[in-house]
N, C-alpha and C positions, 0 to 999 in steps of 0.2 A: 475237776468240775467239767460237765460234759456240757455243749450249749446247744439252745434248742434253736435250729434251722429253720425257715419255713421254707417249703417249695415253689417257685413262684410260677406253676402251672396251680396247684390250689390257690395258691391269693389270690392269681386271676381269673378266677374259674367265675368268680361270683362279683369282676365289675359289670359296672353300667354297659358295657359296647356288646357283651355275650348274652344280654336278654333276648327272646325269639322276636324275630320280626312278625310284622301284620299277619304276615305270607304265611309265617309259620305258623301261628296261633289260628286263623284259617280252616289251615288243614287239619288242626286238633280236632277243632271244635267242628269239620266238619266227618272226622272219625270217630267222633264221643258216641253215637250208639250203638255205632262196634263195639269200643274198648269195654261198654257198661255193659252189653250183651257177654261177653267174654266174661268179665267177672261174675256175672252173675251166673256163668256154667261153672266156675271156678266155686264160686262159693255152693253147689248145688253138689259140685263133685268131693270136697273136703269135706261136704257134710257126711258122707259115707264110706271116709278113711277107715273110720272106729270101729266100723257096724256093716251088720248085713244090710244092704238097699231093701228096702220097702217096695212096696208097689209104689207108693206114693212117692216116694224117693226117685226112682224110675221114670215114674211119670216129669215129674219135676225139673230131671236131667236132659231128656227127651222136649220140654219145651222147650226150655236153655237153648239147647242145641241148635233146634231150630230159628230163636230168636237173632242166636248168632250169622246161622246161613243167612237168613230175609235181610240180617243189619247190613251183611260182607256182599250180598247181591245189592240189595240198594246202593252201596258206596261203590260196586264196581259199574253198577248202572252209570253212576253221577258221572265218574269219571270218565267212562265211553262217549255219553254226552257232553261233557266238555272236550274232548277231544277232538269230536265230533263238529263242534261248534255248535250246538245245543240245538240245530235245528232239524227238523223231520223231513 
């Protein structure tokens, strides 16, 4: 009979003290329109794994793209001015 072990880096992967702090959740949320611009170039580029791109396709990848620069300039903005101390 073999017995089942757990590892107790997974058991404690998921207590109460390993949740994100404030600080952390913060910075998610204030990298969320990065992360959704990325996806959304992600899911524009898997759309034409299968297939020849379209113009339309093209076109569609091409906004992506750009969504994502304006999202990754904006948050590199934010944080220059924060570093900054946010004043001009």
């Amino acid at each position: 009979m073999s017995h089942i072990v757990t590892v107790q880096d997974a058991v404690t992967a998921f207590a109460d003290f390993m949740e994100p702090t404030a600080a952390e959740l913060d910075a998610i949320e204030l990298e969320m329109p990065a992360i959704l611009a990325d996806v959304d170039l992600l899911d524009a580029q898997i759309i034409t794994l299968d297939r020849t791109a379209t113009e339309l396709d093209a076109r569609r990848i091409r906004r992506a793209r750009r969504r994502v620069l304006a999202a990754r300039r904006a948050l590199a903005n934010h944080a220059a001015d924060t570093h900054r101390g946010g004043a001009a």
